[in-house]
TORSEKE-673770 format. One record per residue (C-alpha): residue in three letters; x, y, z. Coordinates in Angstrom, 2 decimals, always signed. Layout:
 type      c1      c2      c3
  ALA       X       Y       Z
...
% end
This chain:
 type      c1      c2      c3
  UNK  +45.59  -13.48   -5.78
  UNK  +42.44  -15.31   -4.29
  UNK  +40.63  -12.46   -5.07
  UNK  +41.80  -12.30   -8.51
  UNK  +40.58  -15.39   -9.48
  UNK  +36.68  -15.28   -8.01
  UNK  +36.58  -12.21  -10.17
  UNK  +37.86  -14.63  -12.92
  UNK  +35.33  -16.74  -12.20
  UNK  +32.18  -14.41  -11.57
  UNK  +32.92  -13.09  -15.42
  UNK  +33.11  -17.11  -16.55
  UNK  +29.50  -16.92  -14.97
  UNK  +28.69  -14.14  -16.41
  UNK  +29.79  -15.32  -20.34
  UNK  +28.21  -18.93  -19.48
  UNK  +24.70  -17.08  -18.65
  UNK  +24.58  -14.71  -21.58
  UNK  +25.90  -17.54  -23.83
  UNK  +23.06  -19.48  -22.16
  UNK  +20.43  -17.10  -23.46
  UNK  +21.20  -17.29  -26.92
  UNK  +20.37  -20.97  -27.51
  UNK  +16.34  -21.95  -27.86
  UNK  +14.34  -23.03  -24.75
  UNK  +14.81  -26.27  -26.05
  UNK  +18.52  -26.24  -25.36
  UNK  +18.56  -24.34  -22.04
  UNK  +20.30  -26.86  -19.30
  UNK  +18.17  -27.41  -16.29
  UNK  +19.10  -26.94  -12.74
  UNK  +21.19  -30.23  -11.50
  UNK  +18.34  -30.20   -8.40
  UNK  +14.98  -28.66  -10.02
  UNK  +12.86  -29.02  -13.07
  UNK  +12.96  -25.51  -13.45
  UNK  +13.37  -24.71  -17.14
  UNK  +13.57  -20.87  -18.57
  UNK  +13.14  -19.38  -21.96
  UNK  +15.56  -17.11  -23.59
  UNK  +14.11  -14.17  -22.81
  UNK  +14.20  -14.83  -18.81
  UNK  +11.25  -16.63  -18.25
  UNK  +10.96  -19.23  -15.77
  UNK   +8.70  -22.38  -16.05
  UNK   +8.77  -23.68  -12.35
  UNK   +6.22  -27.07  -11.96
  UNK   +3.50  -27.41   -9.15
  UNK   +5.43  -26.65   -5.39
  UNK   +5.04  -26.64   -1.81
  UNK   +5.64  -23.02   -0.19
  UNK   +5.68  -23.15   +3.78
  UNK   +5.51  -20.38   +5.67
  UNK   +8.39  -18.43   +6.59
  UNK   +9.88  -19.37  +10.04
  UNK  +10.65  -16.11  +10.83
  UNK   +6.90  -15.18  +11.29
  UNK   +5.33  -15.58  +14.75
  UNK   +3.45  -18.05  +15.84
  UNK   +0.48  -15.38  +15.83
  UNK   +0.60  -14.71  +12.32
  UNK   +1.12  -18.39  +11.06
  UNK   -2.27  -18.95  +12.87
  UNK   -3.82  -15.98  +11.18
  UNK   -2.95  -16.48   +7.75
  UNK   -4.09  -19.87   +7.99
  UNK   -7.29  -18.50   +9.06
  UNK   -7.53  -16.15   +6.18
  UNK   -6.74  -18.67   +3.62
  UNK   -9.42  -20.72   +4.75
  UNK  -12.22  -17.89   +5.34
  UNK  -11.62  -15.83   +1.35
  UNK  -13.86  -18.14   -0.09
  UNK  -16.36  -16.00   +1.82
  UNK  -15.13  -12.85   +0.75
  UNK  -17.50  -11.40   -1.62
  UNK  -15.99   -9.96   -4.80
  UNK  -17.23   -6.16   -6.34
  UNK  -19.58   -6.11   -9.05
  UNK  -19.35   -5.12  -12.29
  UNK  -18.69   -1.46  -12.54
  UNK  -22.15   -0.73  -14.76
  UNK  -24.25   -2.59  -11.86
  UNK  -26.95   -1.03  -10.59
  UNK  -26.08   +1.15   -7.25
  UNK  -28.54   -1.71   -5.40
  UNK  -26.02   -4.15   -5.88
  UNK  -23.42   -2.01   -4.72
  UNK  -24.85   -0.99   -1.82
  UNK  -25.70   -4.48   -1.08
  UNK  -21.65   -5.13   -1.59
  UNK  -20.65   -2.40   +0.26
  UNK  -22.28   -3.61   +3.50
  UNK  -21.63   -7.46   +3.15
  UNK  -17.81   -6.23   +2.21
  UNK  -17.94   -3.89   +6.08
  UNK  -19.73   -7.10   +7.79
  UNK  -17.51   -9.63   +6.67
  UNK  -14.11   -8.37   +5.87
  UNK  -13.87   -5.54   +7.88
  UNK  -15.84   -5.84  +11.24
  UNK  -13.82   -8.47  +12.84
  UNK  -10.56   -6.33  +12.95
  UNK  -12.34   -3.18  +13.61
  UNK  -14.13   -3.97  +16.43
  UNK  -10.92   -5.64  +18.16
  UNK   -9.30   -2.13  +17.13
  UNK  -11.77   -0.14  +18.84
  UNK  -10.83   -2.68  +21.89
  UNK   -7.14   -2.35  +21.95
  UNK   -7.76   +1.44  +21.00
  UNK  -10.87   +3.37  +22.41
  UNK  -11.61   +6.52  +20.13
  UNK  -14.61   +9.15  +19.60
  UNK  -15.29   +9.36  +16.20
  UNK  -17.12  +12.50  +14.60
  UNK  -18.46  +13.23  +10.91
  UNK  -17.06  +16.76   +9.57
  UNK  -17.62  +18.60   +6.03
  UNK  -14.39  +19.70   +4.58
  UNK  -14.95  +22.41   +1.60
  UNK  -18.00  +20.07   +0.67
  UNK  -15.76  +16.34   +1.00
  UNK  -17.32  +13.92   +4.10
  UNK  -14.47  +12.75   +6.17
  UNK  -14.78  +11.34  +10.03
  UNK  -12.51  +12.69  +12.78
  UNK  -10.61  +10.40  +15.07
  UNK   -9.29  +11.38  +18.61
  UNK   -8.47   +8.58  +21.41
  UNK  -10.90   +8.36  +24.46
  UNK   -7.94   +9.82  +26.85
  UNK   -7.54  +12.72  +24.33
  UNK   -4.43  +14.02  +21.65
  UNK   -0.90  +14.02  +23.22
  UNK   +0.03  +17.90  +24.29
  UNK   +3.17  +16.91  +21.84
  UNK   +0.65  +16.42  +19.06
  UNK   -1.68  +19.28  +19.80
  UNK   -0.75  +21.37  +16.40
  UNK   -0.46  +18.22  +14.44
  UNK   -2.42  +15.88  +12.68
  UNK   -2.94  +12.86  +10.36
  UNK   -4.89  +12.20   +7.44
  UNK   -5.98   +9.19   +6.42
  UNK   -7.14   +7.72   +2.96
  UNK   -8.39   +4.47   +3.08
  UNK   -7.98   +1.55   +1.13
  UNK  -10.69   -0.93   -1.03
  UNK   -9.68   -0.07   -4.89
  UNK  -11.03   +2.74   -5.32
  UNK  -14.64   +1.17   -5.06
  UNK  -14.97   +0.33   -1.84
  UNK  -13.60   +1.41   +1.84
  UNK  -15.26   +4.16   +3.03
  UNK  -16.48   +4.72   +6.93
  UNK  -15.33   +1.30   +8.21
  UNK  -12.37   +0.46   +6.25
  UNK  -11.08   +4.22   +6.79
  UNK  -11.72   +3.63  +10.80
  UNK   -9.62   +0.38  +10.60
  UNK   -6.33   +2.31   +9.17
  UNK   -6.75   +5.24  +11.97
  UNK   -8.28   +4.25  +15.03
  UNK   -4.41   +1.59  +15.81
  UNK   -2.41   +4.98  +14.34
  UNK   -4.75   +7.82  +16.42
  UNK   -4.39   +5.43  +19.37
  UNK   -0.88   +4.62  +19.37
  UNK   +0.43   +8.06  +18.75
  UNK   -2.27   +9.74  +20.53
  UNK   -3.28  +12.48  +17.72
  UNK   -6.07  +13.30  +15.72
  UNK   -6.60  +11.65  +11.84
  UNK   -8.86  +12.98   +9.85
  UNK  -10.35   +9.63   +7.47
  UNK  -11.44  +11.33   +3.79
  UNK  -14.43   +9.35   +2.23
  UNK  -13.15  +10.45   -0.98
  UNK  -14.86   +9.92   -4.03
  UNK  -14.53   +6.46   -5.87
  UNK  -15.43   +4.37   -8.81
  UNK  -18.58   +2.92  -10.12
  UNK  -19.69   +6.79   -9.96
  UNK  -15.78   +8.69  -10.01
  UNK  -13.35   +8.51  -12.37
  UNK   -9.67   +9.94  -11.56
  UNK   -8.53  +12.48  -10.68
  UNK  -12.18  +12.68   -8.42
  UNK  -10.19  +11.68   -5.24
  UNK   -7.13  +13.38   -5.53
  UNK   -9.15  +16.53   -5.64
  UNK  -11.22  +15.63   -2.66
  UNK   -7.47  +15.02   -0.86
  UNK   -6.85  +18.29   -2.04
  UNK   -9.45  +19.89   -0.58
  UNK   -9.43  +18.60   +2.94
  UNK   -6.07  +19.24   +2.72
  UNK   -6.18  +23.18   +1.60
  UNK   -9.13  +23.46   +4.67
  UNK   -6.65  +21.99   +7.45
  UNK   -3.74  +24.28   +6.34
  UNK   -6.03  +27.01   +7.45
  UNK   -5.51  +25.75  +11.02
  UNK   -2.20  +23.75  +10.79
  UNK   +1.46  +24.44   +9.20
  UNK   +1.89  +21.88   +6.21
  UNK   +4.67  +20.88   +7.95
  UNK   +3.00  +19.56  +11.22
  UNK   +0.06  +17.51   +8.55
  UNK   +1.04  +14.05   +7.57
  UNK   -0.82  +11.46   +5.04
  UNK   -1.07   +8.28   +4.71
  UNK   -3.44   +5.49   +3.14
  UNK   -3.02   +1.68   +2.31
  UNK   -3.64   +0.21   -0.82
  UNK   -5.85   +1.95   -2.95
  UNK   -5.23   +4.70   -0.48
  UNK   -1.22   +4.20   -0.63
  UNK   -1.64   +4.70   -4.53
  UNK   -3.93   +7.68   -3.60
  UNK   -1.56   +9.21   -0.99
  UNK   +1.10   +9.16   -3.60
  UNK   -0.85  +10.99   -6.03
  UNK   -2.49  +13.56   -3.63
  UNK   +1.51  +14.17   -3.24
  UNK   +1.85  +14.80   -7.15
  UNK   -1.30  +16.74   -7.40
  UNK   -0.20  +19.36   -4.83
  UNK   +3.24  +20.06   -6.56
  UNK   +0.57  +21.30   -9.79
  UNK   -1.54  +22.85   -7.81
  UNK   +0.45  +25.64   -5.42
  UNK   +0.15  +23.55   -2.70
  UNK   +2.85  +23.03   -0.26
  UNK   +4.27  +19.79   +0.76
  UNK   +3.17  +17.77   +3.89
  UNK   +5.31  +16.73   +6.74
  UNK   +5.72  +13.12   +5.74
  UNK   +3.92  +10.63   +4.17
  UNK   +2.92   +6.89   +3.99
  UNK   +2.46   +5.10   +1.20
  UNK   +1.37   +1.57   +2.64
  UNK   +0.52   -1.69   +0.46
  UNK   +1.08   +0.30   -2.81
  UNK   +3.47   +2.34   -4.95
  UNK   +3.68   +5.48   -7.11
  UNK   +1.91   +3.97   -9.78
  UNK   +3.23   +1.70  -13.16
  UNK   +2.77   -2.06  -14.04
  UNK   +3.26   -5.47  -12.19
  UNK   +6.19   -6.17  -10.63
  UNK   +7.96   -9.69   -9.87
  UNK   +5.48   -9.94   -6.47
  UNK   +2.49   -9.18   -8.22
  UNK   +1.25  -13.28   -8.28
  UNK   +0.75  -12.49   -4.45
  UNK   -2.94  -11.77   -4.14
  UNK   -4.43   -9.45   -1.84
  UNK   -5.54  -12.32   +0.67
  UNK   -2.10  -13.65   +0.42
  UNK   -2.41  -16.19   -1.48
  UNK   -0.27  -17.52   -4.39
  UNK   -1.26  -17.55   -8.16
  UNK   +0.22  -18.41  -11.38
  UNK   +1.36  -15.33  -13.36
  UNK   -0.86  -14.12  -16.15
  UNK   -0.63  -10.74  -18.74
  UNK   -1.87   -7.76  -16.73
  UNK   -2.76   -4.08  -18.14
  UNK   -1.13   -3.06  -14.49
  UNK   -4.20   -1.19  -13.78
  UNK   -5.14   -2.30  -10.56
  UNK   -8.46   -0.47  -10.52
  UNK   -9.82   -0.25  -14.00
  UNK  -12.92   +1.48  -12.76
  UNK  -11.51   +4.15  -11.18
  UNK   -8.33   +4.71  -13.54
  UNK  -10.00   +3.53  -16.60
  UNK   -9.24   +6.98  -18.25
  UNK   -6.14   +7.83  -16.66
  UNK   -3.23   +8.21  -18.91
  UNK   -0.99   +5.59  -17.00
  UNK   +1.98   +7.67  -17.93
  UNK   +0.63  +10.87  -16.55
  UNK   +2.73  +11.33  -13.02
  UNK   -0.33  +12.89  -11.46
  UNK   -1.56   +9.33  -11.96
  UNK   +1.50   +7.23  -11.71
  UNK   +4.10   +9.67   -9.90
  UNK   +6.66   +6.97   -9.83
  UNK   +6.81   +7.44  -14.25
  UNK   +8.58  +11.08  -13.28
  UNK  +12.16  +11.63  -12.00
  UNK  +11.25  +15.60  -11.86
  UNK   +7.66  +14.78   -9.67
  UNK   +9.34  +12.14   -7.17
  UNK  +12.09  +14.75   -6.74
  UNK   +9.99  +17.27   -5.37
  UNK   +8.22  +14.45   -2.74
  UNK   +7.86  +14.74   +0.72
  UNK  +10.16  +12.32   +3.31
  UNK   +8.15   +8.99   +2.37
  UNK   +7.66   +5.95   +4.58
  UNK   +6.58   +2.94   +2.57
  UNK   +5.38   -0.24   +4.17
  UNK   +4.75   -4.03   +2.23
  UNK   +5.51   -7.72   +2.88
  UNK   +7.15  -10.56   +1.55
  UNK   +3.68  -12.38   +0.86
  UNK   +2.52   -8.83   -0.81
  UNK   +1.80   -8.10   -4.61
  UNK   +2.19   -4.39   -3.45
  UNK   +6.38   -5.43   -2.87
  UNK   +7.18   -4.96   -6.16
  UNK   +5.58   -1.60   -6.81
  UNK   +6.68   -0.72   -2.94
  UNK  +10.68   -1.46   -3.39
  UNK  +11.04   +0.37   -7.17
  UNK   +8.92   +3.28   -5.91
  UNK  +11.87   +3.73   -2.85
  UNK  +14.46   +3.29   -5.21
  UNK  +12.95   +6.21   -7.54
  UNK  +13.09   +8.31   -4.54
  UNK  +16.33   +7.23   -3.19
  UNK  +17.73   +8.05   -6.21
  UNK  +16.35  +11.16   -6.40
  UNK  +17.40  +12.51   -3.13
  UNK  +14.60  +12.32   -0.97
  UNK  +14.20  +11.09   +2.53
  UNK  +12.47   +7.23   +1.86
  UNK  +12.49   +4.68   +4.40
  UNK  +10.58   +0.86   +2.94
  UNK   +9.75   -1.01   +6.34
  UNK   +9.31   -4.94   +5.11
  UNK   +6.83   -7.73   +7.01
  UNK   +8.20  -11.26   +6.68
  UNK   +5.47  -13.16   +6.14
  UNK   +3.12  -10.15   +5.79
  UNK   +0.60  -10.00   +2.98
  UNK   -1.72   -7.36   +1.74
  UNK   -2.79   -5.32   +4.42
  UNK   -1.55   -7.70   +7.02
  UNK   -1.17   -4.86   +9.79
  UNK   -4.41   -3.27   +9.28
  UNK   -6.50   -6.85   +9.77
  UNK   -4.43   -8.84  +12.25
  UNK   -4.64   -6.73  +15.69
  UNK   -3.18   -9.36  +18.01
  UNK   +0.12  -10.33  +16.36
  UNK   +3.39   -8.99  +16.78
  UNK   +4.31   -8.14  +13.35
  UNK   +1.08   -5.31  +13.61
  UNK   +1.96   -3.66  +16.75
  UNK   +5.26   -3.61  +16.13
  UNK   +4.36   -1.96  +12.09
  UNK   +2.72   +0.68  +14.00
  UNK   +4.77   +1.28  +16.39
  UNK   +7.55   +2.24  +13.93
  UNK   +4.79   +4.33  +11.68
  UNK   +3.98   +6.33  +14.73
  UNK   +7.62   +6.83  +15.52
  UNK   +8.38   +7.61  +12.00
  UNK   +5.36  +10.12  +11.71
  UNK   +6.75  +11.82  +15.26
  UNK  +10.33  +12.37  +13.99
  UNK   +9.23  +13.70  +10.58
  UNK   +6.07  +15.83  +11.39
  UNK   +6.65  +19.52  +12.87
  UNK   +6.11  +20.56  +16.29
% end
């Protein structure tokens, strides 16, 4: 009988809310304990806040994203996409020196590595073994990796940040693709390049035993390398990793979370996170947004997919594992409390990282042939 009546009740709700969202935003009640107000349609108008940080993160990571905060004024920000290739190079290296070296060179101390340039079918990538050599468990496997920076930016130091902690940890080889990018590519440039490395390692390795992964930009990539071989008679990979991203489509409820983790008032967005790059990309096209087709996430390989709670990439992260979920294919979303864009691949020395990688290599291991 108890239970009877809560169902009672839960429909009450349910009539009092939709009766709610007829009447003007004039007329909505407030909260009893909030000056939260919201408009018929759903939207929420929520006045200026205080947002600690989430006790559940470690002491480590409380420290570092107080750090961060305090150093992005010094980020520098791309140019415009028509600048002269001066001012990008100029970018380019002040984005390496100032974002990227600190974690990289603490990587390359927690994780010795040789690293060697190699031509694949014409696309530059780097190879990555560890100092003590590749597991004999991973001797007919391998990684590749596509690094992140929107499409503009990324290449050589940002792809050695993403695989030196996973060619370390597992003890294999990745293979980094400096794929080509925006101001001087426009899609599908890089999924082609994927494509190619890709076709040149299956010479030497079974699909099965390849995996690929990428964050941000490279997430996004990774999913669409994943589209593009289903169109173009190539067969699936092992596994793969879509980190800080999703399959593609608009803003999502986490998208105020910028990529340095911090927090900014909503505003209209095309959902094009890189214009430059996507700018003529038909965002409904599932080689360009997988995530818009039932039939292409069908046909995906088993799909590991990593965000935060402090990430804009949540959003896209969560509905891209329900799309596969729902379409029957092995999907596993691994969530950072706390975490932010990125967070793993720039903060070597807290838990949350080692303990993101440690379930990426063990997720890699039990999906990737022998």
């Amino acid at each position: 009988m108890k239970r009877f009546a809560k169902v009672l009740m839960l429909g009450a709700l349910g009539c009092g809310v939709a009766a709610a969202a007829d009447k003007k935003a004039d007329e909505v009640p407030r909260y009893s304990d909030s000056k939260v107000t919201w408009d018929a349609d759903g939207t929420l108008h929520v006045p200026a806040f205080s947002y600690p940080l989430s006790e559940f993160m470690s002491p480590e990571l409380k420290k570092a994203y107080a750090r961060q905060v305090a150093d992005l004024p010094t980020w520098p920000g791309p140019p415009a996409m028509d600048a002269p290739m001066d001012v990008w190079k100029t970018y380019w290296k002040q984005y390496d020196e100032i974002i990227m070296a600190p974690s990289l060179k603490r990587w390359r101390e927690i994780y010795p590595v040789t690293i060697e340039p190699k031509v694949y079918g014409g696309v530059r990538t780097e190879i990555i073994v560890p100092k003590g050599g590749v597991a004999p468990e991973n001797k007919n496997r391998v990684l590749i990796n596509l690094h992140g920076g929107g499409f503009y930016t990324g290449a050589g130091a940002g792809g050695q940040q993403e695989s030196i902690p996973v060619a370390g940890r597992m003890k294999i080889k990745v293979v980094t693709v400096d794929y080509r990018m925006a101001p001087q590519h426009k899609f599908p440039a890089a999924s082609e390049d994927v494509a190619t490395v890709y076709r040149e390692l299956l010479k030497d390795y079974k699909p099965g035993n390849i995996g690929i992964y990428g964050c941000s930009a490279g997430g996004s990539l990774t999913s669409q390398a994943a589209a593009w071989f289903q169109t173009h008679n190539l067969p699936n990979p092992g596994g793969i990793g879509v980190f800080c991203a999703g399959g593609g489509g608009g803003p999502g409820d986490m998208s105020p979370w910028g990529a340095g983790g911090v927090f900014t008032p909503p505003k209209p967005r095309t959902g094009a996170v890189t214009p430059g790059y996507m700018a003529s990309a038909d965002k409904n096209d599932p080689m360009a947004a997988p995530v818009k087709s039932d039939a292409v996430m069908a046909k995906f390989p088993p799909t590991l997919l990593v965000s935060g709670t402090r990430a804009g990439d949540l959003s896209p992260a969560a509905y891209m594992h329900t799309r596969l979920l729902k379409n029957g294919v092995d999907a596993e979303l691994y969530v950072i409390e706390g975490g932010w864009h990125g967070v793993f691949n720039q903060q070597p020395d807290t838990p949350e990282s080692r303990d993101t990688y440690d379930y990426i290599a063990k997720w890699f291991d039990s999906h990737l042939g022998k």
